[in-house]
N, C-alpha and C positions, 0 to 999 in steps of 0.2 A: 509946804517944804519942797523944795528944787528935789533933781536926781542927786547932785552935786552933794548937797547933804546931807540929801537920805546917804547917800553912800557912803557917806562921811560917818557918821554916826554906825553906821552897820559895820563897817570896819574895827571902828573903835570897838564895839566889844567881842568882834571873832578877836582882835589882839589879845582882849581878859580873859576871853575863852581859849586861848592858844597860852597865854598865862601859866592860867592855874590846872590847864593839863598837865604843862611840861614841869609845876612844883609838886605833881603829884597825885590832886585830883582826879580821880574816875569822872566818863562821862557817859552817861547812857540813855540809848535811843531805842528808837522801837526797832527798825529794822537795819540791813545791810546796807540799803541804799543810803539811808540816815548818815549812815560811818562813812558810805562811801563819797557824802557830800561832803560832809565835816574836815575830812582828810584832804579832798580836792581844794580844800580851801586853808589848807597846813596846820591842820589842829592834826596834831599829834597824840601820841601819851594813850593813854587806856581809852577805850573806847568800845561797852560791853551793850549789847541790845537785853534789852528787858523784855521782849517779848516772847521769846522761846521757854521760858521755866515758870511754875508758878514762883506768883511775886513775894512773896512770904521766905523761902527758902534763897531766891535770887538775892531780895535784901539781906539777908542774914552774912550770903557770901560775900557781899558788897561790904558789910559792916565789917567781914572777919581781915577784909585787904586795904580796905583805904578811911580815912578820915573825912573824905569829903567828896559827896559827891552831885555833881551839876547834874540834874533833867534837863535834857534837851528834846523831850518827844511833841510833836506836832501841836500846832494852834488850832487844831477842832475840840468836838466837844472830848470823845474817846482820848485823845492826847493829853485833853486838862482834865479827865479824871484819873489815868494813868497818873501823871505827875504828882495827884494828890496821892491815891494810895502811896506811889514808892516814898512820895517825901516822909507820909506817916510811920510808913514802916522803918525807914531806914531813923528818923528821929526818935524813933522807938528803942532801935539797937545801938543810940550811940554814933551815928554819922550823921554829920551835919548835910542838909538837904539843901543846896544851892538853885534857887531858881532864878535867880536873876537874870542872868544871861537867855534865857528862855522868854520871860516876861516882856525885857528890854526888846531882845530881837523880834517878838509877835505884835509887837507896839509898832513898830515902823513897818513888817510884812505880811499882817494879815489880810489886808485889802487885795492882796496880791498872788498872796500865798499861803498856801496853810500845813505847807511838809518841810519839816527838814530835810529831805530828799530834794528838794526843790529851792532847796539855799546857794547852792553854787551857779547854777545856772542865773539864779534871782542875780545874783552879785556880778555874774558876766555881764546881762542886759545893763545892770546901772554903770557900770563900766562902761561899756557902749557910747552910752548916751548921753554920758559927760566925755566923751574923747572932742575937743576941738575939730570943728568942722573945716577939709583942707579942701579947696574949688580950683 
C-alpha cells in the first residue's frame, strides 16, 4: 500500500473517531500526550486518560457519564492489555467498549508506530509524502 492510501484510510477513521466523539462518545488514552495528539488532529468531545486512577473505579466513572466509549491506548503489548481490562470492565457496567478505531488504526501503523502520542506527527509525514513534487 502507497503513502497516498495509507493516508487515505488513516483519515477515513480519525473522521469516525471525530464522529462519534462529537455524538457523544468518551475517548480514553493513556496519557496527555495521547489527548494531545488526538486533538492536534481535530478529535474533539471528551477525552479522559486511564492511566492516572485505578481502572475499576475510572470504569465505573466512565459507565456513570457516557454510553460508549472508544480505547484508543497504544499498539504495544502494555496498551493491548490495558484496552482489554478497560473493555471488560466497562462491559461489565453497561458501556459499550468500542475498539475499532484502535484495531483499524494499529493495522496500517504498527510497523511505524506504536503510541498514540505519535499519530499526529505519523499523519504529517504521510502528508508530506504525498504532497506533489514542484522542481
Amino acid at each position: 500500500m502507497d503513502a497516498t492510501e495509507r493516508l487515505e484510510r488513516v483519515e477515513r477513521i480519525l473522521g469516525e473517531l471525530r464522529d462519534v466523539s462529537r455524538f457523544g462518545a468518551v475517548i480514553i488514552v493513556e496519557g496527555k500526550r495521547d489527548r494531545t495528539s488526538l486533538e492536534g488532529l481535530g478529535i474533539e468531545g471528551h477525552i479522559v486518560l486511564a492511566t492516572y486512577f485505578p481502572l475499576l473505579p475510572f470504569a465505573e466513572s466512565v459507565s456513570q457519564n457516557f454510553d460508549e466509549a472508544v480505547i484508543m491506548t497504544d499498539w504495544d503489548l502494555q496498551g493491548e492489555k490495558l484496552a482489554v481490562r478497560i473493555s471488560s470492565y466497562l462491559q461489565s457496567l453497561g458501556t459499550t467498549p468500542n475498539n475499532w478505531p484502535r484495531r483499524r488504526l494499529g493495522s496500517l501503523v504498527r510497523k511505524e508506530i506504536t503510541a498514540v502520542e505519535d499519530l499526529c506527527k505519523y499523519v504529517e509525514r504521510l502528508k508530506l509524502k504525498t504532497l506533489p513534487q514542484h522542481y
